[in-house]
N, C-alpha and C positions, 0 to 999 in steps of 0.2 A: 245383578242390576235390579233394583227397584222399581215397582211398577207405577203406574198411577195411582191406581185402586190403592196400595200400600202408603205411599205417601198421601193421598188425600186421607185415609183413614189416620194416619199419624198425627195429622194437621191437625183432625179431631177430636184428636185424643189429647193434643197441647191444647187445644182452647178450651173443653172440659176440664180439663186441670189448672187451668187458669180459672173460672168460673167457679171451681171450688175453692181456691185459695181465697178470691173473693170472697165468697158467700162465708168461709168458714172465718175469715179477719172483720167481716161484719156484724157476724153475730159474739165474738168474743171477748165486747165490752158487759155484755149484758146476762154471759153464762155466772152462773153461781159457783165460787172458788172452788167445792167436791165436784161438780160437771165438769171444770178446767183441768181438773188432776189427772179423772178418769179418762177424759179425750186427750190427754200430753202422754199418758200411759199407754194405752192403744198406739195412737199416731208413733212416739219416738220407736217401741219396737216394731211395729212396721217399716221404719225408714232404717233401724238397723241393720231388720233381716233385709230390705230389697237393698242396700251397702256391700253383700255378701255375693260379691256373681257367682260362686259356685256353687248355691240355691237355684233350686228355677223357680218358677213365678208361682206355680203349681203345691211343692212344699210349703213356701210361704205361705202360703191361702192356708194352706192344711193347717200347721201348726198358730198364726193367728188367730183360729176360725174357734180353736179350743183355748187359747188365751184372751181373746178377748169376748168370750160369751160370759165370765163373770163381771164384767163393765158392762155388758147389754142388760141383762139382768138387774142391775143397780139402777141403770139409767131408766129403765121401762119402771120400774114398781114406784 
């Protein structure tokens, strides 16, 4: 059974992720075509690996965290 605490913290967690689809669909007239690439790069293998349920959320972080540090890298300098 679900708690409260669990569902209100979920409810949270959809409206954060709606607040970022926002924010990231408004800012994406104005990214420069190399900044599109590198944030479609990032983002599609992220939405691959969370596609994968027999990943836990944990792996994912891991092996992102070292695929997408040369896109941080480009995008900071």
């Amino acid at each position: 059974m679900t708690s409260e605490i669990e569902r209100d913290l979920e409810s949270q967690m959809q409206m954060t992720h709606d607040r970022f689809v926002a924010a990231m669909n408004a800012r994406l007239p104005t990214m420069p075509l190399e900044q599109k690439e590198r944030y479609f790069a990032v983002l599609s293998a992220l939405v691959t690996r969370l596609e994968t349920p027999a990943k836990s959320l944990r792996e994912i972080l891991q092996e992102m965290m070292t695929e997408a540090a040369t896109y941080l890298f480009q995008e900071i300098r």
